[in-house]
C-alpha positions as CSV (number, residue, x, y, z in Angstrom):
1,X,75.1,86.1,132.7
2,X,78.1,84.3,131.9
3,X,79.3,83.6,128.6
4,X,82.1,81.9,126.9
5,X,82.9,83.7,123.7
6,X,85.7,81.6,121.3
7,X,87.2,82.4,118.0
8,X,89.9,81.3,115.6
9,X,93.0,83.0,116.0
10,X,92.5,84.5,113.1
11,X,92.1,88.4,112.4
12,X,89.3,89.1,110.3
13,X,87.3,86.2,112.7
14,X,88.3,88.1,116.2
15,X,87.6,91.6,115.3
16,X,84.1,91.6,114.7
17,X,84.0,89.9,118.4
18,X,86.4,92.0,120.1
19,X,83.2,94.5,119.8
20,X,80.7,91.6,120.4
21,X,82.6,91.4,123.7
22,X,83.0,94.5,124.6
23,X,79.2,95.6,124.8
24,X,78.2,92.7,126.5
25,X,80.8,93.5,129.1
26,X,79.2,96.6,129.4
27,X,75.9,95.6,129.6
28,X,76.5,94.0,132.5
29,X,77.8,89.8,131.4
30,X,80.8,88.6,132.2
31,X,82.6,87.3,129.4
32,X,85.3,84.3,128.7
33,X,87.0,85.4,125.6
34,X,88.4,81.9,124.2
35,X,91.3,82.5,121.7
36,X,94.6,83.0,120.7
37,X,97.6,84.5,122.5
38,X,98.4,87.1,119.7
39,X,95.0,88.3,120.3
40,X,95.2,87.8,124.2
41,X,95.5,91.6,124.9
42,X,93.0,92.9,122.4
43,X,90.5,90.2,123.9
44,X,91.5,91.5,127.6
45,X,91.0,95.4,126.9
46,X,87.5,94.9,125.7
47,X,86.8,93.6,129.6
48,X,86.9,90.4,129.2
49,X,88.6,87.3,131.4
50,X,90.9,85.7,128.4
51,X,91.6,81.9,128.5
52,X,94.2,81.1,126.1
53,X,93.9,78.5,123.4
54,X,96.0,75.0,124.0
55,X,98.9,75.4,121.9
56,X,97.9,72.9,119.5
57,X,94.5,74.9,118.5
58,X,96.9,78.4,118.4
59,X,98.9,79.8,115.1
60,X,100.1,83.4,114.0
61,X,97.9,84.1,111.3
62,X,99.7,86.9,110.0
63,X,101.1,84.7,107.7
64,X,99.7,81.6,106.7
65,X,100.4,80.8,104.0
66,X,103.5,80.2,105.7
67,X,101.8,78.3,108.9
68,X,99.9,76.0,106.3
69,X,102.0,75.7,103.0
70,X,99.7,73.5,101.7
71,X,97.1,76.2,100.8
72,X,99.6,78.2,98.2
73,X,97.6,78.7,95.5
74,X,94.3,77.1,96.1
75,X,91.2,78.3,95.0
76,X,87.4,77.9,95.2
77,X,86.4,74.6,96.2
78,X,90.2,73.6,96.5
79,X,91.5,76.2,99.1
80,X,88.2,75.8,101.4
81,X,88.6,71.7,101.3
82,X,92.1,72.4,102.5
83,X,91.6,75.3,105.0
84,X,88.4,73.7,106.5
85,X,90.7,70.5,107.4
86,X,93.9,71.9,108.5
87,X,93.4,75.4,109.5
88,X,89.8,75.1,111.1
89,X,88.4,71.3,111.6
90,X,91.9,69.1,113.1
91,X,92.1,71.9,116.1
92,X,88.3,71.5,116.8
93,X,88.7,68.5,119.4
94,X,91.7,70.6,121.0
95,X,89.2,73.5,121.0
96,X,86.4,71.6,122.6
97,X,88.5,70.1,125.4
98,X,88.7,74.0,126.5
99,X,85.2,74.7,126.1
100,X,84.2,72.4,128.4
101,X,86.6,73.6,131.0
102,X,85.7,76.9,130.8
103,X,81.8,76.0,131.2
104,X,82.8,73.6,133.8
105,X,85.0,76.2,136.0
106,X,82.7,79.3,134.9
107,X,79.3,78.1,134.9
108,X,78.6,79.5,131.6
109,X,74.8,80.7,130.2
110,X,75.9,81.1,126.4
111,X,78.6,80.4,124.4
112,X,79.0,82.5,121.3
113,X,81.0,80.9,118.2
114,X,82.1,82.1,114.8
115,X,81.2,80.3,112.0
116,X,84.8,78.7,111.8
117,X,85.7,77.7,115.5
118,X,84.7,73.8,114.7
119,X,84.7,73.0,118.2
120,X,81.2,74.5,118.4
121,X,80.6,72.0,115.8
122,X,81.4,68.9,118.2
123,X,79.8,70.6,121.1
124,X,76.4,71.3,119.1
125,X,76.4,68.0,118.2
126,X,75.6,66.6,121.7
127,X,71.9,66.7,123.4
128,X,70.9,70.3,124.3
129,X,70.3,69.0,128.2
130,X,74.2,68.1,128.1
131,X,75.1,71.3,127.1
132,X,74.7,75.5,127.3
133,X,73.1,77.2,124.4
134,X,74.8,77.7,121.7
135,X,75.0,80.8,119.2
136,X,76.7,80.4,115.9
137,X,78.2,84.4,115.1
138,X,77.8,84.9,111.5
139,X,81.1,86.8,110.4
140,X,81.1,85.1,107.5
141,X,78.0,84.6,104.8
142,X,75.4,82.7,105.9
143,X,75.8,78.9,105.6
144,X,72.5,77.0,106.8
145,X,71.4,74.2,104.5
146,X,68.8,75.2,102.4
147,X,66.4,73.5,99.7
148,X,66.1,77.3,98.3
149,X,70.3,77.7,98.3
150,X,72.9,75.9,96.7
151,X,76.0,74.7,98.9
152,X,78.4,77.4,100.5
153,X,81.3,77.5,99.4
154,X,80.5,76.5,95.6
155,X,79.5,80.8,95.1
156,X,76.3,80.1,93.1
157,X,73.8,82.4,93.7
158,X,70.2,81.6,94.2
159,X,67.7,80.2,91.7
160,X,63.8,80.7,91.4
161,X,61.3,77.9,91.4
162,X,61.6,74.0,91.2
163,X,64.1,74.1,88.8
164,X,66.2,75.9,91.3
165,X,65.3,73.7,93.8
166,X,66.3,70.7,92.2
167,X,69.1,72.4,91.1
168,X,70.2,72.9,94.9
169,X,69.7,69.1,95.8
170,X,71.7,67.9,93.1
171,X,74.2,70.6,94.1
172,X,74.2,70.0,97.7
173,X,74.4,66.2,96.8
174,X,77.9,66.7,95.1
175,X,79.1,68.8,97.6
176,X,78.5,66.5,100.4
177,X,79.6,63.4,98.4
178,X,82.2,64.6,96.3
179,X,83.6,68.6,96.3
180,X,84.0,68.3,100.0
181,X,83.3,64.2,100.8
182,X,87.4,64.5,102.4
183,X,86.1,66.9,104.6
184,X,83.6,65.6,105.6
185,X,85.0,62.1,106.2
186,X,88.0,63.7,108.5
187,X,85.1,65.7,110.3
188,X,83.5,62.3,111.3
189,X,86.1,60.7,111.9
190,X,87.1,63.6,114.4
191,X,83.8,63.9,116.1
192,X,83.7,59.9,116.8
193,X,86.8,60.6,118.5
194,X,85.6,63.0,120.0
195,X,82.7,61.3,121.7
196,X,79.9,63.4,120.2
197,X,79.0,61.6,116.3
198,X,78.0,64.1,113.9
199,X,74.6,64.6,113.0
200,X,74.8,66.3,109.4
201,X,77.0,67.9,107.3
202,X,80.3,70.1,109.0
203,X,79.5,73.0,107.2
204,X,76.1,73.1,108.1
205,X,77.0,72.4,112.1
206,X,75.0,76.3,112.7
207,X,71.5,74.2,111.9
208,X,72.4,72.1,115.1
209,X,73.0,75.6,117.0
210,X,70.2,77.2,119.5
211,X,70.4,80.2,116.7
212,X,72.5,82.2,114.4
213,X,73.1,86.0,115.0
214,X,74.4,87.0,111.4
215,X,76.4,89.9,111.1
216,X,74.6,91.1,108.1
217,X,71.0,92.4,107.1
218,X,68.9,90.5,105.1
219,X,69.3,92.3,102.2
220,X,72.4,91.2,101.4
221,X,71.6,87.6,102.2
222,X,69.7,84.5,100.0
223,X,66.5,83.7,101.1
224,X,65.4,80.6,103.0
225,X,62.0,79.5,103.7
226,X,63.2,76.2,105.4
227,X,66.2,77.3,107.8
228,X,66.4,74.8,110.9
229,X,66.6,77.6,113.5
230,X,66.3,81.3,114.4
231,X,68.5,83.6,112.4
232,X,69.2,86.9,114.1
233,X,70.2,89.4,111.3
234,X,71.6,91.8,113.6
235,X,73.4,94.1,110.8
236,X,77.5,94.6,111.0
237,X,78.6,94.7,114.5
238,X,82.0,97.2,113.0
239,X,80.4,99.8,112.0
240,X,82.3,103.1,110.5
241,X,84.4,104.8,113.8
242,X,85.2,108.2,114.0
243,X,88.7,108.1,113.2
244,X,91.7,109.9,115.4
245,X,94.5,108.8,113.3
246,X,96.3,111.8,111.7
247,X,95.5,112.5,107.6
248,X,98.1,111.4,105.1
249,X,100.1,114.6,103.6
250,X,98.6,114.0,100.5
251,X,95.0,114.1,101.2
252,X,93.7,117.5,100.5
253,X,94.6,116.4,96.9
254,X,91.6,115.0,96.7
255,X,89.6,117.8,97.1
256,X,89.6,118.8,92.9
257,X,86.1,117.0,92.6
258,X,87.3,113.6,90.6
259,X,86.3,110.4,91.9
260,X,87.8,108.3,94.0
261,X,88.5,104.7,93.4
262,X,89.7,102.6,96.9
263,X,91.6,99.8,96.6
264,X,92.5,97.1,99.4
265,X,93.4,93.6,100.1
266,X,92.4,93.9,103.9
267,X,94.6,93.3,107.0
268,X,95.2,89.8,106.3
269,X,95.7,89.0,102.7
270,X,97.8,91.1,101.4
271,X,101.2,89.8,101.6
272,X,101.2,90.1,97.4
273,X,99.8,93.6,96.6
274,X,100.4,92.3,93.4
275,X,97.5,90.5,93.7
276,X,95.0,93.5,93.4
277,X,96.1,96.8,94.6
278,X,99.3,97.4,92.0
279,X,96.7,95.7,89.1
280,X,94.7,98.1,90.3
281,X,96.4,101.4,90.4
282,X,98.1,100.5,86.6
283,X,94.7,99.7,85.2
284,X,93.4,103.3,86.3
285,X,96.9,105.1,85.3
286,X,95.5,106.8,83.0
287,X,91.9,107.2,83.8
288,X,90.6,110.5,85.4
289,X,90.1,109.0,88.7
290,X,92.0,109.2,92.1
291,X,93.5,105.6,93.2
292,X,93.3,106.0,97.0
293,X,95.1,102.4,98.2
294,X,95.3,101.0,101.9
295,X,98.2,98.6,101.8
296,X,96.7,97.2,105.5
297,X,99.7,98.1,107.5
298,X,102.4,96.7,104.9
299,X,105.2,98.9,104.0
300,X,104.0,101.5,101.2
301,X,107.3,101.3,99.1
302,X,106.4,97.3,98.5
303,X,104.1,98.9,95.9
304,X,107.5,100.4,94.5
305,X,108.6,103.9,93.4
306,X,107.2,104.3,90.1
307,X,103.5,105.3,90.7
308,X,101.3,106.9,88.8
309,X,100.3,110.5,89.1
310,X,96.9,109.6,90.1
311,X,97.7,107.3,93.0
312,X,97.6,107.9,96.6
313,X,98.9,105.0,99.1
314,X,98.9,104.6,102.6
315,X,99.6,101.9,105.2
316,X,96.2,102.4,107.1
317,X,93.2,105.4,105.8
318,X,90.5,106.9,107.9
319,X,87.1,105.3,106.3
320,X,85.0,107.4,108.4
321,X,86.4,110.3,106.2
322,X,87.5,108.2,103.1
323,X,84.2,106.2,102.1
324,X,81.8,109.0,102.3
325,X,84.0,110.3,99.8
326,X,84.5,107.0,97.6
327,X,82.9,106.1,94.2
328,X,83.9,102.7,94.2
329,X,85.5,100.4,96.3
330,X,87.9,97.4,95.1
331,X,88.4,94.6,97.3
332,X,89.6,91.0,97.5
333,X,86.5,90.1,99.1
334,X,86.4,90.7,103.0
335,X,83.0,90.5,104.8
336,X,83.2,93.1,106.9
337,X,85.4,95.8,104.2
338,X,82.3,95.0,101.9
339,X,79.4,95.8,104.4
340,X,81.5,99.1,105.2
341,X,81.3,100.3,101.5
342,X,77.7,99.4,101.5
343,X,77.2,101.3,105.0
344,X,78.2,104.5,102.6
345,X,76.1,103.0,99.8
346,X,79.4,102.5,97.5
347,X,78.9,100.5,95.0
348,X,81.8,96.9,94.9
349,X,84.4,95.8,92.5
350,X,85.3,92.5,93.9
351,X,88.2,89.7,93.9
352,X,88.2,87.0,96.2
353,X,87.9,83.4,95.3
354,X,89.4,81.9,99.2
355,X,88.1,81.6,101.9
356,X,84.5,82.9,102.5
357,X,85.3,85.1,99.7
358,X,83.8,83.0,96.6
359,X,80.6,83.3,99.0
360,X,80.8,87.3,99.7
361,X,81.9,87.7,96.0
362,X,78.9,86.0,94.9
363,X,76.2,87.9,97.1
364,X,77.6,91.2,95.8
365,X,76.7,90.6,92.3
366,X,73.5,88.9,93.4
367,X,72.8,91.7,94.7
368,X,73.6,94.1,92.3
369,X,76.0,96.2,94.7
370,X,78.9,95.7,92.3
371,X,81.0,93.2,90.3
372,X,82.2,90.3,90.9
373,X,85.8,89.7,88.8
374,X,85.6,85.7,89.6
375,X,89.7,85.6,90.6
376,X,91.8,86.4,93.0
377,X,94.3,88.1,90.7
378,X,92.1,90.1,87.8
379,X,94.0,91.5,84.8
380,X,94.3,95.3,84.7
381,X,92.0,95.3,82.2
382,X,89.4,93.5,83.9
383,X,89.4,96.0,86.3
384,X,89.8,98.8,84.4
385,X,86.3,97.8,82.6
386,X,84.8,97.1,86.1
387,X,85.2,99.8,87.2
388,X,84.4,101.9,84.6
389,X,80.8,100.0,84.1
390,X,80.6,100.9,87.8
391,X,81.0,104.4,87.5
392,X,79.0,104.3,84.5
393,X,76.0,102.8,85.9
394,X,74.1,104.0,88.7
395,X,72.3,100.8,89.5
396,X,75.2,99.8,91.5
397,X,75.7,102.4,93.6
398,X,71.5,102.5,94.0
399,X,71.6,99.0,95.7
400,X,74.6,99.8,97.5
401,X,72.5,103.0,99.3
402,X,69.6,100.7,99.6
403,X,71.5,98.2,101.7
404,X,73.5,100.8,103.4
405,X,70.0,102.2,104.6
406,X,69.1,98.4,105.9
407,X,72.5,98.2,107.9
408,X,72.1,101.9,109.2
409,X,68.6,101.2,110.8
410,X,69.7,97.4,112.4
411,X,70.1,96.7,115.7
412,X,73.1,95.7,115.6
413,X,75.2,95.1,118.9
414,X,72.0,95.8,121.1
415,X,70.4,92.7,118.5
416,X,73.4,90.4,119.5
417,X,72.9,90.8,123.7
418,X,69.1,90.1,123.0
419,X,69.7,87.0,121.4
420,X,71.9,86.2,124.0
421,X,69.7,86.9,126.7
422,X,66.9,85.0,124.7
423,X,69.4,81.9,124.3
424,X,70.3,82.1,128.2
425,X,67.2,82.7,129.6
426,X,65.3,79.5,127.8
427,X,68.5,77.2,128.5
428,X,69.3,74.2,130.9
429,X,69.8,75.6,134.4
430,X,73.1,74.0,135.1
431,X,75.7,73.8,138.6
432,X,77.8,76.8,138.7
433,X,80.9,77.6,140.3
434,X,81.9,80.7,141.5
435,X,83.3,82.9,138.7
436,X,86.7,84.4,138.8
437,X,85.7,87.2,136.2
438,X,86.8,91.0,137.6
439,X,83.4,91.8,135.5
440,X,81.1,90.3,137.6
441,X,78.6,93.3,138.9
């Protein structure tokens, strides 16, 4: 089967897929991983063929805040009306244009697309017949339109009853016509453009999909009785590896039985560790904890020279040995760091308010994994008292094991390739050219 699998050149939106494309490789498929060049040789070591991204749908994300200046300091509502229009939707025509020459030159089955890569939005939007099947990748939390849901992106958690329900009409009606009515308006405007009109909301383009594979369990996801088509909940595709990277010096220090608080801002965000992991580590100066912090690859002496006694930093930490070993875990909000702390059933102190992050934030304390702090930068007292409640109450940690369990017994990667056979097999049969893949078998 051939399959065209396309992502944002974004980090935290490719490495979930880097594995997505690397088990259907072996399995058998040949695979067209659509993205950018910074990601080119990640892409191309998993076995895929890579076709680059046209130069006007490629940026370096490992700063961009500097690539889109705009966003400094936007939050909520705010900083996803601004990265939906210039980081995600004003590429999508750029990014569609390649689509359809790699399903013209490949003869593609499936094309698999995370949740951001708007192109998927202009292609969904044309007849099936005119078109392969499409797969929406959930690597972010799940967005389908919902009468028993309020709007992504607003971070408001589920409802009971018909109070609820009308709640989540009038909420949905704001944030169609108002919160995100400039978003909206740009997205039609591009997909007239474009040739293919849109036929609903842009956030909601995964209800025009042949089916979403969600990276998560349903567990840790709101409940809808009326979603418009098949949701796979396949689990975490990244789960905990066995680590071969060497220990840091310090790390038998943990050994004296106190517990251990983990502190990150990820791979991407974390260009102000001021933001959550120094907050962090002065907040619990003086607690009888361990502050184990990942600065994500950054420079460990950013954090300065003057650390507590109680703090242990490192660029990059072995989770496969560190989270067993964690009694909380602080975060800014990443999908996938969240669903590994749950995979170990630690219980969440959370920060996020970008992004997907309001959304993430608010199905952790929905769930009753952890806390959500509502900011992106807490006070150290905030999440001195966080964590402290955390530690104090085992309820958190209880749903974190209970998830855990779910993600531990899904199918995972084996769940994604079924889909994807599912989706190919019950498709449009379509011309093909001869594939220049070296994975053809």
């Amino acid at each position: 089967m051939n399959i065209l699998l396309c992502s944002t050149p974004v980090h935290g939106h490719v490495t979930p897929l880097l594995a997505v494309s690397r088990a259907l490789v072996e399995r058998g498929h040949d695979v067209f991983f659509l993205t950018g060049a910074r990601y080119a040789g990640r892409a191309a070591d998993t076995g895929a063929t890579v076709l680059p991204l046209p130069a006007d749908a490629d940026y370096d994300d490992t700063d961009m805040d500097a690539a889109f200046p705009g966003r400094v300091g936007l939050t909520g509502p705010a900083g996803i009306r601004y990265d939906m229009r210039a980081i995600f939707l004003r590429p999508s025509p750029v990014q569609l244009a390649a689509m359809d020459a790699a399903i013209d030159r490949h003869g593609i089955d499936v094309v698999l697309a995370e949740s951001l890569f708007l192109g998927a939005a202009l292609l969904t939007a044309r007849p099936s017949a005119a078109r392969p099947p499409v797969l929406n990748l959930g690597i972010v939390p799940l967005g389908l339109k919902s009468r028993d849901t309020a709007p992504f992106g607003l971070g408001v958690p589920p409802k009971a009853g018909a109070a609820g329900r009308v709640r989540n009409a009038l909420l949905t009606l704001v944030a169609e016509k108002a919160v995100f009515a400039p978003v909206q308006k740009e997205a039609v405007r591009i997909a007239r453009a474009a040739g293919t009109p849109l036929d609903g909301f842009i956030l909601d383009w995964p209800s025009h999909a042949d089916g979403v594979v969600q990276f998560t369990v349903p567990e840790f996801e709101y409940p809808r009785r009326d979603a418009a088509v098949p949701v796979h909940f396949v689990g975490p595709v990244s789960r905990t590896q066995r680590s071969a990277a060497p220990l840091p010096a310090w790390w038998d220090d943990l050994a004296d039985g106190r517990p251990i608080v983990h502190v990150t801002q990820g791979t991407v965000a974390n260009r102000e560790l001021g933001d959550l992991i120094l907050p962090t580590i002065r907040a619990l100066a003086d607690a009888d904890v361990w502050v184990v912090a990942s600065t994500g690859g950054r420079p460990v002496v950013d954090l300065g020279a003057d650390l507590p006694a109680n703090a242990r930093v490192a660029p990059y930490l072995p989770y496969d040995e560190l989270l067993p070993r964690t009694a909380v875990y602080v975060t800014n909000g990443g999908y996938g760091g969240v669903h590994y702390a749950m995979e170990h059933g630690v219980p969440v102190v959370i920060a996020g308010t970008t992004e997907d992050k309001t959304e993430v934030s608010a199905r952790v304390a929905w769930t009753g994994v952890g806390i959500s702090l509502g900011t992106n930068k807490p006070a150290p007292d905030a999440i001195a008292a966080a964590v402290r409640t955390v530690l104090g109450d085992r309820r958190y940690a209880d749903a974190s094991s209970r998830i855990g369990a779910a993600i531990r017994s899904s199918s995972g990667l084996d769940g994604v390739e079924k889909a994807v056979v599912s989706a190919g097999s019950s498709g449009t049969t379509r011309p093909r050219r001869t594939s220049t893949s070296p994975n053809r078998r």
